[in-house]
C-alpha positions as CSV (number, residue, x, y, z in Angstrom):
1,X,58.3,-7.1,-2.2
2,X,58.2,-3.5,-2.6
3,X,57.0,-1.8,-5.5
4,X,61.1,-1.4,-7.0
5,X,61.5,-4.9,-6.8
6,X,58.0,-5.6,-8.7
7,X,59.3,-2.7,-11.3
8,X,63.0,-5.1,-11.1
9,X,61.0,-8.5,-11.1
10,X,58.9,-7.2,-14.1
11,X,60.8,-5.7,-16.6
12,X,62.8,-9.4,-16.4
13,X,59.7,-11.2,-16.7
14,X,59.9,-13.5,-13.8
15,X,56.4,-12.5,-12.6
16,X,53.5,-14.8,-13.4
17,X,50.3,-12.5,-12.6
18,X,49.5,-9.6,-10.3
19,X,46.3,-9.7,-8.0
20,X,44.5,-7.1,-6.6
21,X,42.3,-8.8,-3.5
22,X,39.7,-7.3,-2.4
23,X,39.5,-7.6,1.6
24,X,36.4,-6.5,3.3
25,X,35.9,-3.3,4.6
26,X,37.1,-1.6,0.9
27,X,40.8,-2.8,1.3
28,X,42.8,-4.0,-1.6
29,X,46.1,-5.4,-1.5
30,X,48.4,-6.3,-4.3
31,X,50.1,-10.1,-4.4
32,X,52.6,-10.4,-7.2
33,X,53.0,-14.0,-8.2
34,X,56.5,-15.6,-9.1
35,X,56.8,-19.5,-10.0
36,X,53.6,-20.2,-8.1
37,X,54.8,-18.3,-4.8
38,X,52.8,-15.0,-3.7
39,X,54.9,-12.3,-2.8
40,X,52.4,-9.3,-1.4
41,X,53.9,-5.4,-2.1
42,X,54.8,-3.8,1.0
43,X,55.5,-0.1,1.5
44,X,58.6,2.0,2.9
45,X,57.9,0.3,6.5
46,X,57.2,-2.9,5.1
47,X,54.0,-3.0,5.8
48,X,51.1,-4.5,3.7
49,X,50.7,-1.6,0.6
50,X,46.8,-1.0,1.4
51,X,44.7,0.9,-1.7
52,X,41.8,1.9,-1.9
53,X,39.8,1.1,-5.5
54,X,41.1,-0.5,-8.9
55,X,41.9,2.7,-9.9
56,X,44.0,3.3,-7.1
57,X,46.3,0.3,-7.8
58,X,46.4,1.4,-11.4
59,X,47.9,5.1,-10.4
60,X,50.1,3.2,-8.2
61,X,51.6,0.6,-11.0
62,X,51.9,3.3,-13.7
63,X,55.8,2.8,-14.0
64,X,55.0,-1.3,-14.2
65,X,55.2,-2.9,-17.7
66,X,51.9,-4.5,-18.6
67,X,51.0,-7.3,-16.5
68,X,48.5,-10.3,-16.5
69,X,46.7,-8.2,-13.7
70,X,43.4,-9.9,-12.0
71,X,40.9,-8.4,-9.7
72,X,40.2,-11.0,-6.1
73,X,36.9,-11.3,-4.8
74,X,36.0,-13.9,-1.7
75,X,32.7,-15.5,-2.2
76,X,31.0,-14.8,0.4
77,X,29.3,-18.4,1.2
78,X,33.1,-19.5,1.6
79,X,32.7,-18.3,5.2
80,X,29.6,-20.5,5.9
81,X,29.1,-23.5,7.7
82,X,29.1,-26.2,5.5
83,X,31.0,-25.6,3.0
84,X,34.1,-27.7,2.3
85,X,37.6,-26.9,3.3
86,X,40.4,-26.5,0.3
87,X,38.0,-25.1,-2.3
88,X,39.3,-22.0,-3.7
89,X,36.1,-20.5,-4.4
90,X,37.7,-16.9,-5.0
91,X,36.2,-15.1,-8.1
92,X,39.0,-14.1,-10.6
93,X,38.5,-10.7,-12.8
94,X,41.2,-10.1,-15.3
95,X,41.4,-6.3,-15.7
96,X,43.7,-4.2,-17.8
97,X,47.1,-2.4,-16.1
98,X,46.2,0.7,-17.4
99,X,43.2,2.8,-17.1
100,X,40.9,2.7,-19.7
101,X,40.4,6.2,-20.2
């Protein structure tokens, strides 16, 4: 999905939440969720849409309608030995769209 089609998708209402997940290495990508299905943005050469901080993301959805819109950690111990498979042990921030300032 590129960012038209999330402006599109939006301003209908058909999508559910937007995530920002932080990937290691200070990557964030954005995953726009519709009827329980992730769709991630992509840019002009569909490629994954890589930013670079909250604020970033927030520059980049100014033309979005407001949003649930959550910031995606991975806990770190997921990657250990031990721990079970199928937990979703990913820590969930709600943020706000818009910049606080």
């Amino acid at each position: 999905m590129n960012l038209q089609e999330l402006n599109s998708h939006a301003g209908a209402g058909r999508i559910d939440e937007l995530n920002l997940i932080s990937i290691e290495g200070g990557i964030y990508l954005l995953e726009a969720r519709m009827q329980g299905v992730a769709h991630r943005l992509v840019d002009a050469q569909n490629r994954a849409l890589h930013l670079r901080s909250v604020e970033h993301a927030r520059q980049l959805l100014q033309s979005v309608p407001p949003l649930s819109f959550s910031l995606v950690h991975a806990v770190v111990h997921d990657e250990m030995c031990g721990v079970e498979d199928g937990l979703d042990q990913n820590v969930k921030i709600p943020l706000s769209i818009r910049s606080a300032w």
